[in-house]
N, C-alpha and C positions, 0 to 999 in steps of 0.2 A: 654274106659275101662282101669283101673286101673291093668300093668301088671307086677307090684316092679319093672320094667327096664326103664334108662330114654332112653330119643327119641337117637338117633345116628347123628352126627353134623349137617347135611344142618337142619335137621327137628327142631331143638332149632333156626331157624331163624337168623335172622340179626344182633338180639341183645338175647346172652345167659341170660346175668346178667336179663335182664327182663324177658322172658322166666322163670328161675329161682324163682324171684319173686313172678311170678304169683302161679307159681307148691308152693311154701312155702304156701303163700294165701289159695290153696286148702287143702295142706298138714293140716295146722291147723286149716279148717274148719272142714274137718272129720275126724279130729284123725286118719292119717297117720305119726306115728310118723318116721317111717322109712326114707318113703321121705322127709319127715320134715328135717333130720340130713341130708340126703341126699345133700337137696337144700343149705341148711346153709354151709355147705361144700361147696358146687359150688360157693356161693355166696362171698367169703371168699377166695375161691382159686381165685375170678376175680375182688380183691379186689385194687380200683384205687382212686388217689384223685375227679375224674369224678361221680364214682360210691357209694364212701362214703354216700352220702347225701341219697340218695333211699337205702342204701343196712341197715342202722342206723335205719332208718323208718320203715323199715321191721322187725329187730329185736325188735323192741320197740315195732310196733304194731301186730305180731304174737308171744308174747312171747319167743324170743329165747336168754336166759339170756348169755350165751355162746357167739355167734354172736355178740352182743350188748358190751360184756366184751372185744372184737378180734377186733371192729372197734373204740373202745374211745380207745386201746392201739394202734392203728393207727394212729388214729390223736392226739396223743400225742408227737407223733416224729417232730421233727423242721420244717421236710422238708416237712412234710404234711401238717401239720396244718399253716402253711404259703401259704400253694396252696389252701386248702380248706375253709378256711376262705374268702374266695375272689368269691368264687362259689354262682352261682343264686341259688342251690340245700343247700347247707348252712342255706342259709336267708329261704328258708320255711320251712327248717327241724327245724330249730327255732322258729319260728313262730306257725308250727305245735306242738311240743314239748318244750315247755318255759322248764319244770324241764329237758330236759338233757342238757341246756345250765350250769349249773351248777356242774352236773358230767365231762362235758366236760373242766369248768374252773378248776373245782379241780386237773383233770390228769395231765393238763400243768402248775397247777401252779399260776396262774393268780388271 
C-alpha cells in the first residue's frame, strides 16, 4: 500500500538506485507524480558513471524531462563521459535508444 513515505535504508535493499527505479516505474504507471519527483530525485542524488546507463533509460522511458536533462549534463563532463563510454550499460542504452545518441553527441560536442 501506497503510504507517500519511502521504505527506511535496510528496506531499499542492496541496491537503492534500482529500488528506485522500480518505485519511478510504478510511480508513472499510476500517476503518482509525487513519488515520481520523489524517485528522480533519489536517482540523481545516486548519480554514477556505473549508474548513468539505467538511471538515462529510465528518464527516457518514464518520461522524466528533468532527470534525462541532469544525466546528458553528466556525461557531458570529460571525466564522465570518458568512464562511461567504455561501459556494457552504454552500448545497450544505445542500442535501446539510437535518437539519444545524438543529444548525447550534441552536449560534448562531437
Amino acid at each position: 500500500m501506497y503510504t507517500d513515505a519511502l521504505p527506511e535504508g535496510d528496506a531499499l535493499g542492496d541496491s537503492p538506485t534500482e529500488t528506485f527505479q522500480d518505485l519511478l516505474a510504478v510511480a508513472d504507471r499510476y500517476a503518482l507524480d509525487r513519488l515520481k519527483l520523489i524517485c528522480t530525485s533519489k536517482l540523481w542524488g545516486n548519480m554514477s558513471v556505473d549508474t548513468f546507463a539505467s538511471t538515462l533509460s529510465c528518464a527516457e522511458t518514464y518520461n522524466c524531462p528533468e532527470l534525462k536533462k541532469k544525466c546528458v549534463a553528466f556525461f557531458a563532463e570529460e571525466k564522465n563521459f570518458k568512464k562511461i563510454v567504455l561501459t556494457g550499460g552504454y552500448i545497450q542504452l544505445m542500442q535501446k535508444f539510437p535518437s539519444i545518441l545524438a543529444e548525447l553527441r550534441e552536449k560534448v560536442g562531437a
